[in-house]
C-alpha positions in Angstrom: 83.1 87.9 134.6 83.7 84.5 136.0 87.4 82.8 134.6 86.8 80.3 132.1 88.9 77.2 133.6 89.1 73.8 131.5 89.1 71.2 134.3 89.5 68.6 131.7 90.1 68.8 128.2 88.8 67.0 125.8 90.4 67.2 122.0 89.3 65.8 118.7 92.1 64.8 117.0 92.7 63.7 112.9 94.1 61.0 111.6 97.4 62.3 112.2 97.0 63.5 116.0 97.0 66.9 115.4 94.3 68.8 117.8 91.5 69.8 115.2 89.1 71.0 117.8 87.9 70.5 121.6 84.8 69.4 123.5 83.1 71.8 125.9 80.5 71.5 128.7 77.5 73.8 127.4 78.0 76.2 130.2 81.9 76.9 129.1 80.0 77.7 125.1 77.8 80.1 126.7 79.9 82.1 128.6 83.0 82.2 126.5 79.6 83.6 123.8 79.1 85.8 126.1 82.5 87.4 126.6 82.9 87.6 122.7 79.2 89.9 122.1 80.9 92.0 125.3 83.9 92.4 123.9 82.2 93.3 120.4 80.5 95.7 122.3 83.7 97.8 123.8 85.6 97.7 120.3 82.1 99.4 119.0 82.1 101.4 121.9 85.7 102.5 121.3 85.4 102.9 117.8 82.6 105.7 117.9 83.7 107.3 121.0 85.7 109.9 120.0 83.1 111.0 117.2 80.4 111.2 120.2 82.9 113.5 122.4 83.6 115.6 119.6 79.8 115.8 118.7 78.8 116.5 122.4 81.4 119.4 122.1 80.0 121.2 119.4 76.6 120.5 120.8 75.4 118.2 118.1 73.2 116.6 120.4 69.2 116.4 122.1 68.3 115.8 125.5 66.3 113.1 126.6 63.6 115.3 127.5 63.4 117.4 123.8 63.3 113.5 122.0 60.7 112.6 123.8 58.8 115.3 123.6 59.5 115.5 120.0 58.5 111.9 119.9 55.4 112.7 121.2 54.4 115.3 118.8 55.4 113.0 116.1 52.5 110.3 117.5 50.0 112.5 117.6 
């Protein structure tokens, strides 16, 4: 993943001068979008990992060959 570097920031400000949000090139949005749906990713990946080892162990689990052959009986 590329670093996400301001080169020049641009605030909104209120009344008041407090820093109430900031102005972004479109390309900044899209990636920093795309690092939070790949971080949302590993946290569900890490969430349901342990459950899939433990499933795997007590062979819970179908091949890739039996679902699709299973699949394929099912279409017919």
């Amino acid at each position: 993943m590329k670093a996400l570097v301001a080169k020049a920031e641009q605030f909104l400000t209120d009344a008041k001068g407090k820093r109430t949000g900031v102005v972004l090139k479109l390309e900044t949005y899209e990636r920093l979008r795309e690092a939070e749906e790949e971080l949302a990713d590993i946290h569900a990946y890490d969430a349901l990992r342990d459950q899939a080892h433990s499933e795997i162990a007590a062979g819970q689990f179908v091949s890739l060959t039996a679902y699709r052959a299973d699949r394929k009986r099912k279409s017919k």
